[in-house]
SEVO-716391 format. One line per 2 residues: number of its first residue (from 1); for each residue x, y, z of C-alpha. Coordinates in Angstrom, 2 decimals. Layout:
<rs>
NUM	X/Y/Z ~ ... $
</rs>
This chain:
<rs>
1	67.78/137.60/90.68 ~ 68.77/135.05/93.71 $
3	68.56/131.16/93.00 ~ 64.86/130.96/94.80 $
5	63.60/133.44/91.98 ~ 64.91/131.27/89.68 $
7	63.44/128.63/90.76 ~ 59.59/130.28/90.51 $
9	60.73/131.48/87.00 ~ 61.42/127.84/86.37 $
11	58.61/126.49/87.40 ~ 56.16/128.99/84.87 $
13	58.66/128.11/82.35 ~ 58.61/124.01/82.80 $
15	54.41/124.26/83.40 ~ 53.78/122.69/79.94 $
17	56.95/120.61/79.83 ~ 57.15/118.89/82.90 $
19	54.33/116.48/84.59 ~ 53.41/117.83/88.14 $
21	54.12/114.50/90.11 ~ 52.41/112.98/93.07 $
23	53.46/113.14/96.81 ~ 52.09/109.55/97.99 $
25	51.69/108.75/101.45 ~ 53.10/105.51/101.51 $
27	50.78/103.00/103.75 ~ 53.57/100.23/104.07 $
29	56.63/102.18/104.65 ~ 54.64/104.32/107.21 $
31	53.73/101.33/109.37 ~ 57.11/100.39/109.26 $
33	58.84/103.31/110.76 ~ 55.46/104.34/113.03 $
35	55.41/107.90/110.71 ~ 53.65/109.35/107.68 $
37	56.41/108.48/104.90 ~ 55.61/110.25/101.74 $
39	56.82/109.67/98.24 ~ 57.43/112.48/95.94 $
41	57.17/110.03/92.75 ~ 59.83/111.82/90.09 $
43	60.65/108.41/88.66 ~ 57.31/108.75/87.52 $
45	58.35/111.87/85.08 ~ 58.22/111.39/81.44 $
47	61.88/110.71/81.19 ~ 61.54/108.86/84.18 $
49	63.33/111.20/85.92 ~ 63.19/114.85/87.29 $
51	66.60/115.53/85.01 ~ 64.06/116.67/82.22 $
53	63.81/119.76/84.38 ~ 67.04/121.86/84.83 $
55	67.69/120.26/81.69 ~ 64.98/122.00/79.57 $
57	65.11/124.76/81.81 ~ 68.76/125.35/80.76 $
59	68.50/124.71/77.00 ~ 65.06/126.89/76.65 $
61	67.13/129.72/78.53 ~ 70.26/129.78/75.77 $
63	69.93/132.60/73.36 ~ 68.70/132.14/69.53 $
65	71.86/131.96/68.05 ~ 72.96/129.33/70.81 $
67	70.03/127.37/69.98 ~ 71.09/127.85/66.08 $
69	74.45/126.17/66.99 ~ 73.28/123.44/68.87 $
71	74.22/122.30/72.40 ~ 76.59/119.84/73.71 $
73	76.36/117.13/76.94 ~ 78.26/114.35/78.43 $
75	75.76/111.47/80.25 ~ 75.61/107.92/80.66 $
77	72.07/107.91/81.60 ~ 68.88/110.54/82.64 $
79	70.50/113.67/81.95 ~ 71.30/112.64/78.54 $
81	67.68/111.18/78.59 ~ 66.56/114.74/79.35 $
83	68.48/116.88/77.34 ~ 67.34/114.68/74.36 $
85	63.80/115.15/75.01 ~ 64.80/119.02/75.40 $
87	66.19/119.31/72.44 ~ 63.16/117.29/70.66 $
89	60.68/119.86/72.28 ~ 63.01/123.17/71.36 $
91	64.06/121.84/67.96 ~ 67.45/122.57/68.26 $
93	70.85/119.98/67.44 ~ 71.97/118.12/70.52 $
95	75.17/116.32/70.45 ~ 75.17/113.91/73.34 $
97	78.71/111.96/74.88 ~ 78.11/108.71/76.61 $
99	80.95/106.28/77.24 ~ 81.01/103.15/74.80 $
101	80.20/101.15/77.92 ~ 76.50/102.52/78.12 $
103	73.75/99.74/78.13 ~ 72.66/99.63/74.72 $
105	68.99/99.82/76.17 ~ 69.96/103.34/77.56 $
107	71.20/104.11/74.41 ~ 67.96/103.65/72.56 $
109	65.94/105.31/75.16 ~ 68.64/108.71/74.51 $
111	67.95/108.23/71.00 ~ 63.71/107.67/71.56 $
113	63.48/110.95/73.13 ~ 65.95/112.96/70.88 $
115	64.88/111.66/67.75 ~ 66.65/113.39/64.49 $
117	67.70/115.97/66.61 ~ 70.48/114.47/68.61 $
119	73.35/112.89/67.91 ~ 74.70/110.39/69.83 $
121	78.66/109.58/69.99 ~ 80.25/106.75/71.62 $
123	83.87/107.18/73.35 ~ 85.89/106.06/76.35 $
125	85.62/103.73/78.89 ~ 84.11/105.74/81.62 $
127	81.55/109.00/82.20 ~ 85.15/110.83/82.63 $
129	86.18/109.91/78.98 ~ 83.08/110.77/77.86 $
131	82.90/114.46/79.64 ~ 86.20/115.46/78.89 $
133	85.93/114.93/75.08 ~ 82.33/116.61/75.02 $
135	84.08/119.71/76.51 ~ 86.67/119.66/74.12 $
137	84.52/119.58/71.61 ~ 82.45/122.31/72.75 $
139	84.91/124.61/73.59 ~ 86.73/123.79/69.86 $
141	82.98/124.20/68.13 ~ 81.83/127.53/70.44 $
143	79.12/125.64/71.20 ~ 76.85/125.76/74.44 $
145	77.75/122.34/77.63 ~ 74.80/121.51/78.79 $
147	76.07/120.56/82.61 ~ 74.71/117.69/84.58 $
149	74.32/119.60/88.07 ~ 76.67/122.58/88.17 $
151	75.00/125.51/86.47 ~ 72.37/127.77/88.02 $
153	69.49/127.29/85.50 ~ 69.69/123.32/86.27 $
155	69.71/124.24/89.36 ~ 66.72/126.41/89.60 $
157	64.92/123.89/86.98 ~ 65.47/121.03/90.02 $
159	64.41/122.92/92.28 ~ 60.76/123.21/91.12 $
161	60.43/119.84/92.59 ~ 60.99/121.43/96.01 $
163	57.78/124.01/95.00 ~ 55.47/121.39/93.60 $
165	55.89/119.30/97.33 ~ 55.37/122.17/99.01 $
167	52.07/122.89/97.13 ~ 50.13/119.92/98.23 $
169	48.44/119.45/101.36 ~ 50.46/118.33/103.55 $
171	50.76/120.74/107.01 ~ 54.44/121.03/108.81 $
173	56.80/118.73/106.94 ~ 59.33/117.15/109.67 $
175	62.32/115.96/107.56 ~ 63.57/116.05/103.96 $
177	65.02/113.28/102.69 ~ 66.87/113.86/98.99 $
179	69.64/112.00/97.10 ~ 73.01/113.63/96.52 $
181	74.56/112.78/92.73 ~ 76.46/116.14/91.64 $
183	73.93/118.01/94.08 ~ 71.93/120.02/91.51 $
185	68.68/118.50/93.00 ~ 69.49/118.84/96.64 $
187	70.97/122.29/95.93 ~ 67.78/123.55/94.41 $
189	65.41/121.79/96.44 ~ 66.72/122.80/99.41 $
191	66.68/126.16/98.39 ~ 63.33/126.29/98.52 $
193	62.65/124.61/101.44 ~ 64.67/126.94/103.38 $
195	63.07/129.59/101.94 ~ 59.44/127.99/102.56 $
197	59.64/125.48/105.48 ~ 62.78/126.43/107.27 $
199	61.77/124.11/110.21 ~ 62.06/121.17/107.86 $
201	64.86/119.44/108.54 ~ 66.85/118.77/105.19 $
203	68.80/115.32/105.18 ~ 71.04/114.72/101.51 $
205	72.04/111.10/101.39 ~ 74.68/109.54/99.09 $
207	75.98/105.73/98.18 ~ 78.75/104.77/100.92 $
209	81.17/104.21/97.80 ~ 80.82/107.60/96.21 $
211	80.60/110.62/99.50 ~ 81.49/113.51/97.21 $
213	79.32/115.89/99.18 ~ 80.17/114.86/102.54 $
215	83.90/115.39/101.91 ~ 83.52/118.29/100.49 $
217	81.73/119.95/102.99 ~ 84.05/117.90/105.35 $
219	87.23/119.45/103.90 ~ 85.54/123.28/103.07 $
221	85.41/123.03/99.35 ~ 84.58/120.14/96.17 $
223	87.48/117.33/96.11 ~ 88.36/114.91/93.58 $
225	87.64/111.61/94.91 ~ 90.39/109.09/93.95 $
227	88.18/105.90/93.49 ~ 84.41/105.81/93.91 $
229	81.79/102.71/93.55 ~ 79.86/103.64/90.52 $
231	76.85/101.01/91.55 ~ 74.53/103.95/91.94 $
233	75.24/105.09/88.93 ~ 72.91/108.05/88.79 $
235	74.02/109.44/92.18 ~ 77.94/108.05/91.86 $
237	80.23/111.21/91.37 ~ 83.72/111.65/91.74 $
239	83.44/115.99/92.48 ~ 80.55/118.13/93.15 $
241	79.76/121.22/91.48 ~ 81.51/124.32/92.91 $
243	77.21/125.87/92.46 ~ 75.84/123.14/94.12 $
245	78.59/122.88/96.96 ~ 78.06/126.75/98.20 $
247	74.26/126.24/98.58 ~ 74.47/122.57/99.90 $
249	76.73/123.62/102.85 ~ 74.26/126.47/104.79 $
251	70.98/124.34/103.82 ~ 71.93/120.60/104.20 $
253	71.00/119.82/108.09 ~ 72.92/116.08/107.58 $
255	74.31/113.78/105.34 ~ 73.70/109.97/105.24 $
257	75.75/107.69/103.51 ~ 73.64/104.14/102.20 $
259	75.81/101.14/101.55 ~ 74.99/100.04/98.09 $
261	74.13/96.92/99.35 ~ 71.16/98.42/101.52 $
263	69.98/100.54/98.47 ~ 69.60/96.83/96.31 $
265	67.65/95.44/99.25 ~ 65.51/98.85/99.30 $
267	64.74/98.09/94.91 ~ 63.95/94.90/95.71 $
269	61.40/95.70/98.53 ~ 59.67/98.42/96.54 $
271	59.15/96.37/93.90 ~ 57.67/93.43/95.69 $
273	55.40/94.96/97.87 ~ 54.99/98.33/95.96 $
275	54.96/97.10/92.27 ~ 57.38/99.89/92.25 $
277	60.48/99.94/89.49 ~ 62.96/102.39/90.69 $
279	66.94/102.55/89.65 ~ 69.39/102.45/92.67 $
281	69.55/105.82/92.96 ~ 65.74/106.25/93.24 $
283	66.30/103.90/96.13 ~ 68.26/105.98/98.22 $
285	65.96/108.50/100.04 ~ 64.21/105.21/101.05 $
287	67.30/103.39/101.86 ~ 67.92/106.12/104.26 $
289	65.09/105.79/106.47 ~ 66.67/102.49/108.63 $
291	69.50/105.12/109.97 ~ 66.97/107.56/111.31 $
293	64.19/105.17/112.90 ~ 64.17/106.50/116.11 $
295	64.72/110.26/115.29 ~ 61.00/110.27/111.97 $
297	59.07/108.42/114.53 ~ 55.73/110.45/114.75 $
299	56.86/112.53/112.02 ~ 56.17/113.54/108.77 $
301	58.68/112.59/106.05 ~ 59.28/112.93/102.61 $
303	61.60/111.06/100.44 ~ 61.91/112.12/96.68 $
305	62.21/108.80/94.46 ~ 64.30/110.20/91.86 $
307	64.10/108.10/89.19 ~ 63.14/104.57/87.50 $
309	65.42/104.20/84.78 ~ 66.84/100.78/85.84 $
311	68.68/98.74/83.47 ~ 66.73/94.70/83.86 $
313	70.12/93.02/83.35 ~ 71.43/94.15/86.83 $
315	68.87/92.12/88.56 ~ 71.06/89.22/89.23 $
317	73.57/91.54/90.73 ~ 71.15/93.77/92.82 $
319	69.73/90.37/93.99 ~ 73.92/89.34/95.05 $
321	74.60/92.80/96.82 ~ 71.40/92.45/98.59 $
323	71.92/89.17/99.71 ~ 75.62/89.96/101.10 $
325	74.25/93.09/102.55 ~ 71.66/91.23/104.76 $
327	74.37/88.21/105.34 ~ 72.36/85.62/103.58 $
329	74.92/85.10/100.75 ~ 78.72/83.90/101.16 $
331	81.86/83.33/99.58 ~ 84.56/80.69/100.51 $
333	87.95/79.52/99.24 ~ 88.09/75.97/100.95 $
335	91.04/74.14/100.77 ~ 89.45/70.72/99.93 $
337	91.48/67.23/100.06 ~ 91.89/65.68/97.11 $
339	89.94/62.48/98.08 ~ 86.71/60.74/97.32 $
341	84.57/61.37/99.39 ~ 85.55/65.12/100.73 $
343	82.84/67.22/99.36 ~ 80.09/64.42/100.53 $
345	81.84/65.34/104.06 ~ 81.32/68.67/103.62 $
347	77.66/68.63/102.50 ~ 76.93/66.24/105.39 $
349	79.10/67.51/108.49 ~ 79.44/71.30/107.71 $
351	76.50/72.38/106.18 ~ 72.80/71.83/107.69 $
353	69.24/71.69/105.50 ~ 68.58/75.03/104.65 $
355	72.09/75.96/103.44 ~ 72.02/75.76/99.60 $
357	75.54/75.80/97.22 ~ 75.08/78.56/94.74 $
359	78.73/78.53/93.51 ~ 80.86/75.59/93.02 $
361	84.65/76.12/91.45 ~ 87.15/73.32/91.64 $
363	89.49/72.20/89.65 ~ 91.52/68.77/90.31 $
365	95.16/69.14/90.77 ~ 96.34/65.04/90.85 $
367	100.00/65.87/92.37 ~ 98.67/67.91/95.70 $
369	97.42/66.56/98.75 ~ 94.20/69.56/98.93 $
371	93.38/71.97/96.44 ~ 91.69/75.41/96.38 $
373	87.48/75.05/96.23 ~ 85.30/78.25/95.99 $
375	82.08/77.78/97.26 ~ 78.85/79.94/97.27 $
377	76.84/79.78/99.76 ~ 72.92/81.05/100.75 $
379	71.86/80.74/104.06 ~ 68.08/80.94/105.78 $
381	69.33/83.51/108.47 ~ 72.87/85.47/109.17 $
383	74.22/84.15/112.04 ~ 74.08/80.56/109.78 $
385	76.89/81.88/108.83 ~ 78.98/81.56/112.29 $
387	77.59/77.70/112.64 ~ 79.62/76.90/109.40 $
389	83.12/78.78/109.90 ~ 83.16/77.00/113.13 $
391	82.19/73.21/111.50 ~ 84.87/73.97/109.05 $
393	87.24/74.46/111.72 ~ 86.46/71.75/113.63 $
395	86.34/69.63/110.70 ~ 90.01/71.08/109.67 $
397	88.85/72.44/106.52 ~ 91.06/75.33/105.79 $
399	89.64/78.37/104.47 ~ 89.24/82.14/103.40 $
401	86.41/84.40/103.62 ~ 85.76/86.10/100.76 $
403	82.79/88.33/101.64 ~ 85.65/90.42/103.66 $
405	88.44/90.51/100.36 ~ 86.65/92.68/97.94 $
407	89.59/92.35/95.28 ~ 89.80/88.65/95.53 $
409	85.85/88.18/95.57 ~ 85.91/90.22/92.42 $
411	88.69/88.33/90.55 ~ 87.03/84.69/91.12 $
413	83.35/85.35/91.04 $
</rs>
């Protein structure tokens, strides 16, 4: 049986499980970009995500005395949020790994959809921690790893979301556009789309900070990334599956790569003007859509909003990387003189009306002539920015941009 059979199977077994989401045309986005932008709503899904599928799909698949034993997953967030519900809805014993770092509101929601049926255990820093110690345990206990992305029944289970799109009504479907975690979704969604709309022309887009597919196909074969920016959390991966990898490279037309910056202006957007709460890697089909303007106009395009589980405590810092992405937030370290009167200088000569001080560090040092100021700023439009660097200079204000020192930036915000 090949992977698009598979994927039909799935979708008979998921038909009671699963909620058959909507494909929205999208009025605002579509006036935006002069096309017919469509939203294939999975954050919509009763985990809030379309993980519930390959997970279930997986689990109901294992044989009875695998269910017997239980099953076994690593997860900081939806796939752990699906496998619980899985396991609620089978009846079987799920022990689930997160790192000790997990929101605790994440935590709960594991624990709402599991019930007394899985267990939840806390350990390590990082997803890595967590993974490694839920195979060891596995392997040790003979018991059945329930893998995020790289397994063929999660796979196929995905990939139903590529049938149920296909099923509406809409005629000749010019481009694709699906986010790229470990790649079990774009693996089985593609699948089916070459199988079903081969003109369609499949895009896979991934956070800037974490390009696991695109080096992977770059280099022939799945790569250990040595650092990644785990901001898109659900869509942040170090190594692709092998599974995913081999179907990815013959059915993935093009890869975009979304600065996480652009994906927390893209959260923000939807939910002002769409009422529409989506996590950041929801946001990334969406995202996408600036980088191919010119190339959907006149088209028909769908983007597959992934999922909504967004954590409210990183609003402040989606609201930061937004701002820095659309240059309407900076960082300085000032060397101010240590005399009255010096900051009223600076307020008056270097900055105009609409610049407003976010961030003010300073501490006096009474045997230096200057000492070091770090100043936050927010601007009314980007090239503000340029006005103020050249004031300072003129006004011999010494000074570092932070914005463009990552490391720094991080150690004194």
């Amino acid at each position: 049986m090949d992977l698009f059979e598979k994927i039909e199977r799935a979708k008979i077994n998921l038909t009671e499980v699963v909620l058959k989401t909507p494909l929205q045309l999208n009025t605002n986005l579509s006036e935006k970009y002069q096309a017919a932008i469509y939203l294939k709503r999975e954050d919509l899904q009763k985990v809030r995500s379309y993980k519930i599928r390959g997970a279930y799909n997986k689990i109901s698949h294992l044989n009875a005395a695998q269910k017997t034993k239980g099953i076994v997953c690593a997860s900081a967030g939806n796939h752990a949020q699906g496998v619980a519900y899985s396991c609620q809805l089978l009846q079987i014993q799920g022990k689930i790994y997160m790192p000790k770092t997990t929101p605790k509101q994440k935590i709960k929601q594991v624990q709402l959809f599991g019930k007394s049926f899985v267990e939840i255990v806390l350990t390590g820093d990082t997803f890595d921690d967590a993974f490694y110690a839920a195979k060891l345990f596995s392997n040790e206990n003979q018991l059945e790893f329930i893998h995020p992305f790289d397994d063929v029944e999660v796979i196929a289970g995905q990939g139903t979301v590529g049938l149920e799109i296909l099923s509406e009504k809409v005629s000749k479907i010019d481009f694709l556009l699906l986010p790229i975690g470990g790649g079990g979704l774009a693996a089985g969604v593609s699948t089916v789309f070459k199988k079903l709309s081969p003109k369609t022309k499949i895009i896979g887009v991934e956070p800037e900070g974490a390009p696991s597919m695109q080096q992977a196909i770059y280099l022939e074969q799945p790569v250990l990334l040595d650092k990644i920016d785990r901001f898109v959390d659900g869509a942040a991966v170090k190594k692709v599956g092998k599974q995913t990898y081999e179907v990815c490279k013959d059915t993935l037309d093009k890869i975009i790569l979304v600065p996480e910056g652009k994906v927390c202006t893209t959260i923000l957007q939807l939910y002002n003007e769409e009422a529409m709460v989506v996590e950041p890697a929801g946001a990334l089909s969406i995202a996408a859509l600036d980088f191919i303007a010119d190339e959907i106009k006149g088209k028909k395009v769908v983007c597959i909003v992934s999922g909504s589980n967004n954590d409210i405590e990183r609003t402040e810092e989606i609201k930061e990387r937004s701002l820095m992405y659309e240059g309407l937030k900076h960082y300085f370290m000032i060397q101010f003189p240590q005399r009255p009167g010096a900051l009223r200088e600076f307020v008056n000569e270097v900055l105009s009306e609409s610049d407003d001080i976010t961030y003010f560090q300073f501490i006096k040092k009474n045997n230096r002539d200057v000492g070091p100021v770090v100043v936050g700023l927010e601007v009314k439009n980007e090239n503000d920015v340029q006005s103020i660097k050249l004031k300072m200079n003129e006004k011999g204000f010494q000074f570092e941009y932070l914005n463009e020192n990552d490391p720094l930036l991080a150690l004194l915000i």
